[in-house]
MIGU-67969 format. One record per residue (C-alpha): residue in three letters; y negated, x negated, z negated. Coordinates in pm, whole numbers, padded with zeros to 5 digits, always signed. Each point is the difference from the previous one (the first is absolute). Example, Ala and Ser with C-alpha at 12.3 -4.5 7.8 and 13.67 -1.06 7.14 Angstrom:
REM MIGU-67969
ALA+00450-01230-00780
SER-00344-00137+00066
This chain:
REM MIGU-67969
UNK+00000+00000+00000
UNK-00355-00113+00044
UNK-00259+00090-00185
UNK-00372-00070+00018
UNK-00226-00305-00177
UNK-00096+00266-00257
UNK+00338+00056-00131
UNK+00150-00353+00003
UNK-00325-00152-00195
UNK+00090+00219-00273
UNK+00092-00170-00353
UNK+00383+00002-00030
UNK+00030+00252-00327
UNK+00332+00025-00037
UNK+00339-00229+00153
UNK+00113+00133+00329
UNK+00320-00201-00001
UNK+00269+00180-00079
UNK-00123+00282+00223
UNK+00251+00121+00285
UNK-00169-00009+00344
UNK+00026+00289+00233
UNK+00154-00128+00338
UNK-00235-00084+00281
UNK-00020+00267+00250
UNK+00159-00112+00345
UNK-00263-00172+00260
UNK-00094+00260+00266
UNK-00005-00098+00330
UNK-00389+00054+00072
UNK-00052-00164-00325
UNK-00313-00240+00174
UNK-00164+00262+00208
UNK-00055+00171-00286
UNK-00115-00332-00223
UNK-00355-00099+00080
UNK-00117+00402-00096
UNK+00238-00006-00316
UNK-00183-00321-00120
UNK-00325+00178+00032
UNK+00120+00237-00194
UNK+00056-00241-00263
UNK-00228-00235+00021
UNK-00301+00220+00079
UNK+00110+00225-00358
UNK+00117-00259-00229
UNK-00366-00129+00040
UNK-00184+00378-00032
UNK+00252-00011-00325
UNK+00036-00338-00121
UNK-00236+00058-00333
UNK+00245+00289-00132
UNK+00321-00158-00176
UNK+00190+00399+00042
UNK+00033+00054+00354
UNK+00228-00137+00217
UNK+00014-00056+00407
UNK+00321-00104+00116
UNK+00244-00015+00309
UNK+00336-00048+00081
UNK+00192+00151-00288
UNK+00250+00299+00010
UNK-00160+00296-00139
UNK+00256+00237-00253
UNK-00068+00254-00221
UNK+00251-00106-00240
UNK+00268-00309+00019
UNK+00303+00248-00036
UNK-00110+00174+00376
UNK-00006-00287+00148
UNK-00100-00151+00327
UNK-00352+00153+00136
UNK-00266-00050+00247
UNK-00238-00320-00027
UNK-00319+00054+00086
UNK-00260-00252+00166
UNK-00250+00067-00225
UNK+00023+00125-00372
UNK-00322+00054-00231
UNK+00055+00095-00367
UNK-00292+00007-00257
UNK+00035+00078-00394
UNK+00270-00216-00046
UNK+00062-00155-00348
UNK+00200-00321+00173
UNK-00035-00041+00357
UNK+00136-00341+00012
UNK+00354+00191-00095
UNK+00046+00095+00330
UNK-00041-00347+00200
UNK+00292-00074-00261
UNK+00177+00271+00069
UNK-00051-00024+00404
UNK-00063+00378+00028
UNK-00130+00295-00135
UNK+00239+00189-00231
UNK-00216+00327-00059
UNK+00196+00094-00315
UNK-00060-00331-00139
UNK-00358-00013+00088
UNK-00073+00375-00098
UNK-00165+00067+00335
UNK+00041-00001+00345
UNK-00243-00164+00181
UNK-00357+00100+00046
UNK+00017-00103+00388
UNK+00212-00090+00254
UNK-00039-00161+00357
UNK+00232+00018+00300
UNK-00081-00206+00321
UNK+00113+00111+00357
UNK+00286-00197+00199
UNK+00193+00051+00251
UNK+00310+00044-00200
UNK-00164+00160-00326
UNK-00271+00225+00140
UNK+00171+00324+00015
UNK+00151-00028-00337
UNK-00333-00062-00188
UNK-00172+00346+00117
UNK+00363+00184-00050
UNK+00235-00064-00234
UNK-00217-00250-00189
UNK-00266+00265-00044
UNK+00237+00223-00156
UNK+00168-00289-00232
UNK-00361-00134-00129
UNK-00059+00437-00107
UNK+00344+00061-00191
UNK-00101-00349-00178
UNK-00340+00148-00103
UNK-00215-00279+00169
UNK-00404+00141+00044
UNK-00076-00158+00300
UNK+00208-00112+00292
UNK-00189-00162+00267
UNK+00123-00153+00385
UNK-00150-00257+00248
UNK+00116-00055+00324
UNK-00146-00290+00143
UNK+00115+00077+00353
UNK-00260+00339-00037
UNK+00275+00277-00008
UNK+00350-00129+00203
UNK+00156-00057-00369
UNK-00147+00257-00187
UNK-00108+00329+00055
UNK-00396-00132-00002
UNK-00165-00299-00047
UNK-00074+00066-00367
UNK+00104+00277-00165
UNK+00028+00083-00428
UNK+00148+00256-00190
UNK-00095+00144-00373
UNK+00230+00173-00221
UNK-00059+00338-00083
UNK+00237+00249-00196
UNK+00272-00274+00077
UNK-00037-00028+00382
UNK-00216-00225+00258
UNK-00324+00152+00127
UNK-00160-00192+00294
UNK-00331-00206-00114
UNK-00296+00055+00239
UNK-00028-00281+00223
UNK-00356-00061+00228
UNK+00033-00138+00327
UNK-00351-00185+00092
UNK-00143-00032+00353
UNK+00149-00358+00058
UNK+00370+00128-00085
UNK+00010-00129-00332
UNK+00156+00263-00261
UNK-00027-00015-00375
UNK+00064+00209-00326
UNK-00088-00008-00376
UNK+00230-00090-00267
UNK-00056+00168-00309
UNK+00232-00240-00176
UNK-00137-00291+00139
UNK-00333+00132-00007
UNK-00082-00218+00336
UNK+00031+00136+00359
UNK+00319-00055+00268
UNK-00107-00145+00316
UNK+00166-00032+00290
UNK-00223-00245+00199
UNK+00212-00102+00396
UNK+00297-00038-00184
UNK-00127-00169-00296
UNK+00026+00137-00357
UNK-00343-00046-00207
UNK-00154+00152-00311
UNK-00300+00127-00095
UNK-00197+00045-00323
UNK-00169+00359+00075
UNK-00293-00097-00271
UNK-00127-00307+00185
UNK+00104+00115+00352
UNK+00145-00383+00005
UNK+00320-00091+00142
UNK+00236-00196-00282
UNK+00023-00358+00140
UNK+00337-00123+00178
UNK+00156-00273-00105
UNK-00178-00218+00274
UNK-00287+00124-00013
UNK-00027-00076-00374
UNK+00128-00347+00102
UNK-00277+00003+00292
UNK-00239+00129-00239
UNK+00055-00292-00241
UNK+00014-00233+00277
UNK-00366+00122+00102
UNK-00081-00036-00381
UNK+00099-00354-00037
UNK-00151-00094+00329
UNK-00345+00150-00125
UNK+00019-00195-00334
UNK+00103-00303+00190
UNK-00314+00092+00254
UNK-00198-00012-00310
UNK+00072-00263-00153
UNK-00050-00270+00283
UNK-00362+00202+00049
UNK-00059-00076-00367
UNK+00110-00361+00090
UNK-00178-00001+00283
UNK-00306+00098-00153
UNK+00065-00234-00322
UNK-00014-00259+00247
UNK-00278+00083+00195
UNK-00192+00003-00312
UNK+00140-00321-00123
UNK-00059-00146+00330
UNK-00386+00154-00012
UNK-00017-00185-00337
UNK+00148-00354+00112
UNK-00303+00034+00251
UNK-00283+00076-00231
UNK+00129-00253-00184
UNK+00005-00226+00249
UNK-00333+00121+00073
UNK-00138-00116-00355
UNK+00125-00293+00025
UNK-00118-00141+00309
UNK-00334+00146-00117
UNK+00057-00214-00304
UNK+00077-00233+00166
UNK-00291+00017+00295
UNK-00205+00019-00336
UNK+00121-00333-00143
UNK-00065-00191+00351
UNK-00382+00128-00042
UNK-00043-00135-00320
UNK+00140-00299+00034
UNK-00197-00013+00307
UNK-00332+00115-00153
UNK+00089-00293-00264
UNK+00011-00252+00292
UNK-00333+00071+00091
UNK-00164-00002-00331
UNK+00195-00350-00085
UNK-00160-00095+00389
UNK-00343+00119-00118
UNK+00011-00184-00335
UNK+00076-00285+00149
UNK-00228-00011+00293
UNK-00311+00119-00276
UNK+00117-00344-00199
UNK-00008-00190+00285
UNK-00367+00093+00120
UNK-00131-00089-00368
UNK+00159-00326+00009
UNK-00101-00085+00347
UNK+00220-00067+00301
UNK+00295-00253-00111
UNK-00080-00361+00153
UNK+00115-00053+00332
């Protein structure tokens, strides 16, 4: 199972050793199609969450609603808040709902070519006997997966309701979470999240790496301006002083040369009182 920054960063409260891992659920065969929008998933929410030590954003793991059932679906996306130890189920490499006391709050499917049909069928069905609020799909290839681009379900009265989802003039689509409290967006095959408050779009993982590469270039922009300048002004002062000095020096040569002439003048004014020196 993999979980998010958030989670793993987490002081270790208790010893996970001697806890029994769940079995990996098998590799699907679209498994890297589906990868680069999973890790946004991930990435892009462990950072919105990363201050709150009770939620937990994870991938990978089977989902059950108790260990006794069995073997059940594994979603690409999980999001669970309220949770006393989150860290439990990295240990536990999947979400045991009777052991947690909750299902999740959220879950994610992606569209591929081998999974697509499932997610918006029997998937949709699973996630509302298990009690799960909000079940929400991407399909990056626009609709050939799934049965739309983006599409999210709520839970009412124990069964999925569709969510509302906006299509914009440039063919982007996008709908609110109310768990999340962020919007869906399905941007030319690209999933992305935004905070409704600011009207900002959370950062990806490269473009916080893009943004911090911009940051450190401006500080490093900075500070050979401030060293540029710091040496402009010490070069400004090596020439004033330079300046004073041949001044001071200019100044000495006069008065050594204004000495000259009075030593010339007191001796030529001796020499006229004494008369011209014999020939």
């Amino acid at each position: 199972m993999i979980a998010t920054q958030s989670v793993l960063t987490k002081p270790r409260v208790q010893d996970f050793s001697n806890l029994p891992p769940i079995p990996d659920p098998p590799r699907i065969p679209d498994m890297m199609e589906q990868a680069p929008t999973i890790a946004t998933f991930l990435t892009v929410l462990g950072a919105w969450v990363r201050k709150r030590r009770d939620v937990f954003v994870g991938s990978g793991g089977f989902l059950w609603r108790t260990i006794e059932d069995g073997y059940g679906p594994f979603p690409d996306g999980s999001f669970a808040y309220g949770l006393e130890e989150p860290e439990w189920l990295l240990h536990r490499n999947g979400y045991v709902i009777s052991e947690v006391g909750k299902p999740p709050d959220l879950v994610f499917e992606v569209g591929s070519r081998t999974t697509g049909r499932n997610d918006h069928t029997t998937k949709r069905d699973t996630y509302a006997e298990y009690g799960i609020r909000e079940y929400w799909r991407f399909d990056p290839s626009g609709g050939e997966y799934h049965d739309a681009p983006l599409a999210g379900d709520v839970l009412v009265d124990g069964t999925y309701e569709p969510l509302e989802i906006a299509r914009e003039a440039d063919g982007r689509h996008w709908g609110y979470s109310e768990v999340l409290e962020l919007e869906f967006w399905w941007d030319d095959g690209e999933l992305r999240f935004r905070d409704p408050v600011s009207g900002e779009f959370l950062r990806t993982l490269n473009e916080s790496e893009d943004a911090l590469v911009e940051s450190e270039d401006a500080l490093e922009s900075e500070r050979e301006a401030r060293e540029s300048a710091e040496s402009r002004a010490e070069f400004a002062e090596y020439r004033a002083e330079s300046a004073e000095s041949r001044a001071d020096t200019e100044a000495a040569r006069a008065e050594r040369a204004e000495a000259e002439v009075r030593r010339l003048r007191e001796r030529l004014g001796e020499e006229s009182v004494g008369g011209s020196p014999p020939s």
